[in-house]
VEXDRENMI-511332 format. One record per residue (C-alpha): residue in one letter; residue number from 0; z, y, x. Coordinates in steps of 0.5 Angstrom, whole numbers. Example, Ala and Ser with C-alpha at 12.3 -4.5 7.8 and 13.67 -1.06 7.14 Angstrom:
<pts>
 type seq    zz    yy    xx
    A   0    16    -9    25
    S   1    14    -2    27
</pts>
This chain:
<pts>
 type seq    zz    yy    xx
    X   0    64    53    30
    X   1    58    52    24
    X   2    55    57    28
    X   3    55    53    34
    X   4    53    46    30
    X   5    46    50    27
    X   6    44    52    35
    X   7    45    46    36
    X   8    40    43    31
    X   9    36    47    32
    X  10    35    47    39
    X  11    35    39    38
    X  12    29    40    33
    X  13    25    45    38
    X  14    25    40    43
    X  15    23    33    39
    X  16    18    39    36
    X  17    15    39    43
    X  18    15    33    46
    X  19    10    27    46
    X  20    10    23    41
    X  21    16    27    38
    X  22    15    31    31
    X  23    10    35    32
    X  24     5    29    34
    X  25     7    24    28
    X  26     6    31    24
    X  27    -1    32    26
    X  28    -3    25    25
    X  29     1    24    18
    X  30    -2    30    15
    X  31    -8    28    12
    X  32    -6    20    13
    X  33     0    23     7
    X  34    -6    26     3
    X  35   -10    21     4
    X  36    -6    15     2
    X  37    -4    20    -4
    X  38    -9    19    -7
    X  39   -10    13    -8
    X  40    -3    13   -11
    X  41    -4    19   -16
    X  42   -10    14   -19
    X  43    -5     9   -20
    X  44    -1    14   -24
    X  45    -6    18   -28
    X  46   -10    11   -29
    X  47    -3     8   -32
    X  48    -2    15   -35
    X  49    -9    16   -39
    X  50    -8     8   -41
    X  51    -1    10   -44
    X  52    -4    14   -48
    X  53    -9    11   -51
    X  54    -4     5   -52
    X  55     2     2   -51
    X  56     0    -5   -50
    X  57    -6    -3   -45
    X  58     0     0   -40
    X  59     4    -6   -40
    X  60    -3   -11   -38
    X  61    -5    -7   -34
    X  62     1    -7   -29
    X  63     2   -16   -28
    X  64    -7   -15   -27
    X  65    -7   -11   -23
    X  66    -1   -14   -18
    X  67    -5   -21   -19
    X  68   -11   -17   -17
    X  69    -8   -14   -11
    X  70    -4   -20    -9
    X  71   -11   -24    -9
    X  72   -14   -19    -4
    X  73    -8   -18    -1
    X  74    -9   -24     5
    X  75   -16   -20     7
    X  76   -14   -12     6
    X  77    -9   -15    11
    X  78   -12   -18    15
    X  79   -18   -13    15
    X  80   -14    -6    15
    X  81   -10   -10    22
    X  82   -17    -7    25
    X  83   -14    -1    26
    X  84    -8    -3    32
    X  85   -14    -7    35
    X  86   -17     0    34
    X  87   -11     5    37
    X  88    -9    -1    43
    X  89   -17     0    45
    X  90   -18     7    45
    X  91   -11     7    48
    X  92   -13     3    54
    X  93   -21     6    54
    X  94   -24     1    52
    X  95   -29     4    47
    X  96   -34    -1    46
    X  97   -30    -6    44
    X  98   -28    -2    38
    X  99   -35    -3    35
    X 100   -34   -11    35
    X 101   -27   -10    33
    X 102   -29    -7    26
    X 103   -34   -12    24
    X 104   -30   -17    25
    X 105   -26   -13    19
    X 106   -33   -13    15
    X 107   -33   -21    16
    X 108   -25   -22    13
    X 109   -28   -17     6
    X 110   -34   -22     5
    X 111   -30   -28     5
    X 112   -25   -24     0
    X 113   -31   -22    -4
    X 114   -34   -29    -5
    X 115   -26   -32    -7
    X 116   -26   -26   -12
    X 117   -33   -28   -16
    X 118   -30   -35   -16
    X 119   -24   -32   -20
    X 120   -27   -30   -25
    X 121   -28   -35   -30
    X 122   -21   -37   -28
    X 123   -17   -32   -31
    X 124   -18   -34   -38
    X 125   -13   -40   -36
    X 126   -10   -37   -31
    X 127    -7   -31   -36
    X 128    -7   -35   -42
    X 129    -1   -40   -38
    X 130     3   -33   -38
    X 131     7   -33   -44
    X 132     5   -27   -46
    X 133     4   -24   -52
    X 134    -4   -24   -55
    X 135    -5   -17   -55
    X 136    -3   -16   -47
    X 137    -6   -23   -45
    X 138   -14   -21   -47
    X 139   -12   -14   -43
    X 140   -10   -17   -38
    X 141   -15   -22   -37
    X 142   -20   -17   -38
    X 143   -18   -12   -33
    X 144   -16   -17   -28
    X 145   -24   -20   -28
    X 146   -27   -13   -28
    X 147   -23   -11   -22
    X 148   -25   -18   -18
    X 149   -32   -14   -18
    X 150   -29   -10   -13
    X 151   -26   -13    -8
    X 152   -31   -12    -2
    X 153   -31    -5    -2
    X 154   -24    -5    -3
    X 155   -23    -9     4
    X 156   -28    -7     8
    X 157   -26     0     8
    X 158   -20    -3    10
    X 159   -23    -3    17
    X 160   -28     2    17
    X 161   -23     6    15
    X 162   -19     3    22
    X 163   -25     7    26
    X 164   -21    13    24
    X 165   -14    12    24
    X 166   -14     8    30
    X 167   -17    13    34
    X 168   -11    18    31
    X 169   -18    22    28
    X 170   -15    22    21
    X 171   -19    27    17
    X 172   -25    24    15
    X 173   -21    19    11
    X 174   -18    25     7
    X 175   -25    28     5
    X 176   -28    20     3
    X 177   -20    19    -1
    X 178   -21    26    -5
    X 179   -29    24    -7
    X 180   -26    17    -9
    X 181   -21    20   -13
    X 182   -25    25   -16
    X 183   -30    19   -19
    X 184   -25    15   -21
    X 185   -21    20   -25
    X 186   -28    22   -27
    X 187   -30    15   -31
    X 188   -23    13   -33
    X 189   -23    20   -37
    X 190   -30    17   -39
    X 191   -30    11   -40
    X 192   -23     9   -43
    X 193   -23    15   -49
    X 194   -31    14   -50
    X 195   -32    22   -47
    X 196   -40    25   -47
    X 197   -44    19   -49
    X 198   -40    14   -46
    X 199   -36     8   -50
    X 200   -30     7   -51
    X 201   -28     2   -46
    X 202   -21     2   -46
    X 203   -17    -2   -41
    X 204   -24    -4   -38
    X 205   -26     2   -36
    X 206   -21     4   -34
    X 207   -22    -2   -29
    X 208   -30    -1   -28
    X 209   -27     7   -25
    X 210   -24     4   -20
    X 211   -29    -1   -18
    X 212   -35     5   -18
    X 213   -30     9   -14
    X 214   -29     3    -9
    X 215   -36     3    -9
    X 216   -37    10    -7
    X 217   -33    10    -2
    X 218   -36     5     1
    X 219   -42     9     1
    X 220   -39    14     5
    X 221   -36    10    11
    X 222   -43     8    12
    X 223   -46    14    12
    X 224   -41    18    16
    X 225   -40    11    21
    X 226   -47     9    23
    X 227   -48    16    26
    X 228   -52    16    33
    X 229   -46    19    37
    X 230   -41    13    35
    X 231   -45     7    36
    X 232   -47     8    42
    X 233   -41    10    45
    X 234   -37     5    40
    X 235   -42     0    39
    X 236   -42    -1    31
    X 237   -49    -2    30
    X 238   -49    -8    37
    X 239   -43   -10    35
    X 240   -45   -12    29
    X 241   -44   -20    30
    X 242   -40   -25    30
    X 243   -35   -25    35
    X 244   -31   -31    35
    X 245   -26   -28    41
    X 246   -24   -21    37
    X 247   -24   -25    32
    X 248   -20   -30    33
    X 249   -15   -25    35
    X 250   -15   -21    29
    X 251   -14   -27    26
    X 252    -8   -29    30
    X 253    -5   -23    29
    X 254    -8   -20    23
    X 255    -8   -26    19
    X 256     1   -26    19
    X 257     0   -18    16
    X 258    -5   -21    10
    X 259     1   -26     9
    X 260     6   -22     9
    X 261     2   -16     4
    X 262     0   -22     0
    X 263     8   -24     0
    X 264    11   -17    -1
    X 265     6   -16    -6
    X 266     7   -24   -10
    X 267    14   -22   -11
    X 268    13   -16   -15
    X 269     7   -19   -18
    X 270    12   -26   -21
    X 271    17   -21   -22
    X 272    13   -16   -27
    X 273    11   -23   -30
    X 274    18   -25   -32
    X 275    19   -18   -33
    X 276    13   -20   -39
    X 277    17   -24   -42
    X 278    23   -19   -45
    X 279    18   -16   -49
    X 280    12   -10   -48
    X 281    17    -4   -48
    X 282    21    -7   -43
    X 283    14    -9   -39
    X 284    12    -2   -40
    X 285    19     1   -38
    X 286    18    -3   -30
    X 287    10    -1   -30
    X 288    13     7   -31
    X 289    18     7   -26
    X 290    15     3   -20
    X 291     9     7   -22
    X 292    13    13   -20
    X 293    17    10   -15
    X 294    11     8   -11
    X 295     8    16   -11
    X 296    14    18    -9
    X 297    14    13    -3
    X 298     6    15    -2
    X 299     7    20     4
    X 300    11    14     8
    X 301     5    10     7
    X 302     2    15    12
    X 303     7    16    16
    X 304     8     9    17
    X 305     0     9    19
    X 306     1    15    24
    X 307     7    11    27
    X 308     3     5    28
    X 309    -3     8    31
    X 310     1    12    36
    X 311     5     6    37
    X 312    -1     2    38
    X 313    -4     8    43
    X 314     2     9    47
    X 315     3     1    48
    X 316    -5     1    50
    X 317    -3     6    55
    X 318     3     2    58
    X 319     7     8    56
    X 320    13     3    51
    X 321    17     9    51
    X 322    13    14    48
    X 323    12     9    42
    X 324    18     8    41
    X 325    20    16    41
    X 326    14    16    36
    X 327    18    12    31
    X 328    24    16    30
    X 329    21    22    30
    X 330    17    19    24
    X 331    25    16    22
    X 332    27    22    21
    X 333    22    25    18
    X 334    21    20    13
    X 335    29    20    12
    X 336    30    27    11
    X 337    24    27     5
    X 338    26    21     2
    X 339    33    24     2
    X 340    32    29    -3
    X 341    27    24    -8
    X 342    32    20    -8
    X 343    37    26   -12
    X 344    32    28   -15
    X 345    30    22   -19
    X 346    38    21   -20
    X 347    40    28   -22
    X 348    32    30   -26
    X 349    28    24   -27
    X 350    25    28   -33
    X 351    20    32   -28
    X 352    17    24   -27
    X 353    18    21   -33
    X 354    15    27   -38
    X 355     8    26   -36
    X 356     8    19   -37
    X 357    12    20   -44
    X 358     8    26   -46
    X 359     3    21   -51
    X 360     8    16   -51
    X 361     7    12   -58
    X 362    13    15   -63
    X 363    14     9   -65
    X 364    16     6   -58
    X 365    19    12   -54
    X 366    26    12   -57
    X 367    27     5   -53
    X 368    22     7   -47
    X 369    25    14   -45
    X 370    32    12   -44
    X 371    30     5   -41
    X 372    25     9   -36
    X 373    30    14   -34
    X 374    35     8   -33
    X 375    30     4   -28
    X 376    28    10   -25
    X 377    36    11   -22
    X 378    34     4   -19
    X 379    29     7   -16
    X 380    33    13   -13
    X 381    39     9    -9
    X 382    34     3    -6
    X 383    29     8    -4
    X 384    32    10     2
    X 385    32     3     5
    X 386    24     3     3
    X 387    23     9     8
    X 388    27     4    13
    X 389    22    -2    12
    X 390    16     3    12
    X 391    18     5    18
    X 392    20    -1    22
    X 393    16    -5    20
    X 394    10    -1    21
    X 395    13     0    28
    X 396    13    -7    30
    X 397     6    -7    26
    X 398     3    -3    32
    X 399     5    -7    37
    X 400     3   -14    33
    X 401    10   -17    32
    X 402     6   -19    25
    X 403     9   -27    25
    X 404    16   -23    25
    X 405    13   -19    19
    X 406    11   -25    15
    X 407    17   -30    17
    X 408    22   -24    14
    X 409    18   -22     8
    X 410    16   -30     5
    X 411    23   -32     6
    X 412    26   -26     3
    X 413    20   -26    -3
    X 414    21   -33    -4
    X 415    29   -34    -4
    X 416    31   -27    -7
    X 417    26   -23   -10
    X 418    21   -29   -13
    X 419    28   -34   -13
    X 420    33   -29   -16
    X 421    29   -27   -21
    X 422    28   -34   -25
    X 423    34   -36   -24
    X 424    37   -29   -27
    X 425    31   -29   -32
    X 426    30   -35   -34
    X 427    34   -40   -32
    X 428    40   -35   -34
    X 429    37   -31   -39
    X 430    39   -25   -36
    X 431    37   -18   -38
    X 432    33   -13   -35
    X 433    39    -8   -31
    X 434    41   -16   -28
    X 435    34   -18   -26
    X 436    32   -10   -23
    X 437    39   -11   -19
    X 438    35   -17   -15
    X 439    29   -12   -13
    X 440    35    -8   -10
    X 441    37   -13    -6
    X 442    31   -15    -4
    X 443    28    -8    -1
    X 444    36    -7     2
    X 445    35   -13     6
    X 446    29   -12     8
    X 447    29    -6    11
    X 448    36    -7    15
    X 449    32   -14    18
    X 450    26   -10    21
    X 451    32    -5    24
    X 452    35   -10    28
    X 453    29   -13    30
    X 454    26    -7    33
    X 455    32    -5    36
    X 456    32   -12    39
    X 457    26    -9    43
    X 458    22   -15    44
    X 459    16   -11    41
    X 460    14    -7    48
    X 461    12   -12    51
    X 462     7   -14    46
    X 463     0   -14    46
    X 464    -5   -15    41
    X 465   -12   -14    46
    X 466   -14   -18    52
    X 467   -10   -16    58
    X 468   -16   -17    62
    X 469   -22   -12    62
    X 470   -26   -18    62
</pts>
């Protein structure tokens, strides 16, 4: 009988290996998104690792800034990153030369951005200051967040440059200009936060200035790779340049609910961190490590959510739903079977996450850090599952442009469960902090059941986001 049970499985994994749109397809689009977007978690990781060890207090200011930050940027990184299902539904339906056009409606979205974020410098003084929490954090924070608002263009413009790549399921670019970009950002936060070779002791603020030069580098390599002659006559990315109004009120249609909803996600955990501030910078630290380290984990579903919604997107563009829908599952499965096993490594062994974050941890500090970590990363390990639940579906409805569900189902459930449980539990009732992570599980399993039942419901394969007409 077992053996039976073994032939069986793997027979029924050759075959989902061999089909369209089955393992090996998602595979082979994933790989480099995976490795890509690695690399953006791994600068987080290191970054927040290299500011623990030159202080407690710059680790702890680092997170809420740097989530006040991205929630800012998170309307137009939306926004622009939706880019890419415009991409995969034209490529899809062969219609390239409107690929160029769409692209550039992305870069309009990221000078909208970069212009909000010269205006919220001079803000963050106040801003910061009505936060309540203590002196040493407040100045950090305020510091890191105004350097980091220098970079907000090219942090959103790659966001649809980038959708040339991944729309057209050609994804290893991506990979190449992800390790350069890390590769300097790892390279000034070693510089510039400790003072290495003749450079300053910048702390916190160099830290934030590595990030802005390596935005600014990989900027740099979109334009030199994008604006070949090959792809701008067969794509139109130079002759595209102007403003669309058409495309790009499309993009705002469907892609302004995505901002909505990054921005929604991403304001949930960032009041949540903010509250968190309040129980003391131990108890601040402890949550930056472990949602530091449940994000890395959860970076690989990053890519394969990318990969789903590209191949969801062609695949509707071809008129071929049931395709798309194989796509996602033979993501699920992927995804489910890797989270799996992360999830009992950080129940069973959370040591190999926490030792490099607590190798030059204060002595003073770490006799309440380690067990408080080790603690919230079990958290982590029993609703990650349902993380990979959201990541997947969610990113399935993405690429055929259920994006107004996406946002409705995430504001109500940030602002009512996360953001609303969290005050009451917090501040209302003065709860602690196990109380107050048991309302980021919550959140997260609720999520990802929602965004199944909507893509089981099917309504998604009749949905477009590109013109239905060749006009």
């Amino acid at each position: 009988m077992p053996h039976k049970i073994v032939k069986r499985v793997v027979s029924s994994f050759l075959k989902g290996w061999n089909q369209d749109c089955g393992y090996k397809s998602i595979l082979i689009l994933a790989f480099p998104l995976i490795l890509s977007t690695a690399t953006w978690s791994i600068q987080q990781f290191v970054d927040r690792m290299l500011l623990l060890w030159y202080s407690t207090s710059s680790v702890a200011a680092s997170m809420p800034a740097g989530a006040i930050n991205l929630a800012t940027m998170a309307v137009f990184i939306g926004t622009a990153s939706y880019v890419n299902t415009f991409v995969a539904q034209y490529y899809g339906a062969n219609r390239l030369i409107k690929i160029g056009p769409s692209i550039w409606q992305g870069i309009y979205v990221a000078l909208a951005g970069a212009l909000l974020h010269l205006i919220l410098i001079p803000l963050a003084v106040p801003l910061f200051s009505s936060m309540g929490h203590a002196p040493e954090i407040r100045n950090q924070e305020i510091i890191y967040f105004q350097t980091l608002c220098l970079g907000a263009f090219p942090v959103i413009a790659a966001s649809s440059f980038s959708s040339f790549y991944s729309g057209r399921g050609k994804p290893w670019p991506l990979l190449w200009i992800s390790f350069f970009q890390t590769g300097i950002n790892l390279l000034f936060d070693y510089l510039l936060i400790f003072g290495r070779a003749g450079f300053p002791e910048m702390g916190i603020r160099g830290a934030a200035l590595a990030s802005v030069i390596s935005a600014y580098s990989a900027l740099a390599c979109y334009c030199i790779l994008l604006f070949r002659p090959s792809y701008t006559k067969v794509f139109h990315l130079l002759h595209g340049w102007r403003f669309n109004p058409t495309i790009f009120r499309r993009l705002i249609r469907f892609g302004f609910p995505a901002g909505i909803q990054f921005f929604m996600d991403i304001s949930g955990f960032t009041v949540f961190l903010l509250l968190i501030g309040r129980l003391g910078t131990i108890a601040l630290a402890a949550t930056t490590i472990a949602f530091n380290i449940g994000w890395l984990a959860l970076t690989p579903m990053s890519g394969i959510g990318i990969a789903i919604s590209t191949l969801v997107g062609q695949r509707l563009g071809m008129n071929k739903p049931e395709l798309a829908q194989r796509s996602v599952w033979s993501g699920f499965h992927f995804s489910g079977l890797y989270m799996g096993i992360i999830a009992l490594l950080f129940l069973t062994v959370p040591n190999i996450f926490l030792s490099p974050f607590l190798a030059k941890a204060s002595p003073e500090d770490l006799p309440l850090l380690y067990p408080l970590s080790r603690t919230l990363l079990k958290f982590v390990g029993f609703y990650s599952f349902f993380d990979v639940v959201a990541v997947v579906f969610s990113a399935a409805l993405r690429g055929a442009g259920d994006t107004r569900f996406i946002m409705w189902a995430i504001s109500i459930l940030s602002l009512s469960i996360f953001i609303g449980g969290s005050f009451i539990i917090l501040i209302l009732l003065q709860g602690g902090i196990y109380a107050a992570w048991g309302i980021v599980t919550a959140y997260i399993i609720l999520l990802g059941l929602i965004f199944l039942i909507r893509f089981r419901g099917g309504k998604w394969k009749d949905m477009r986001v590109i013109e239905t007409t060749l006009s």
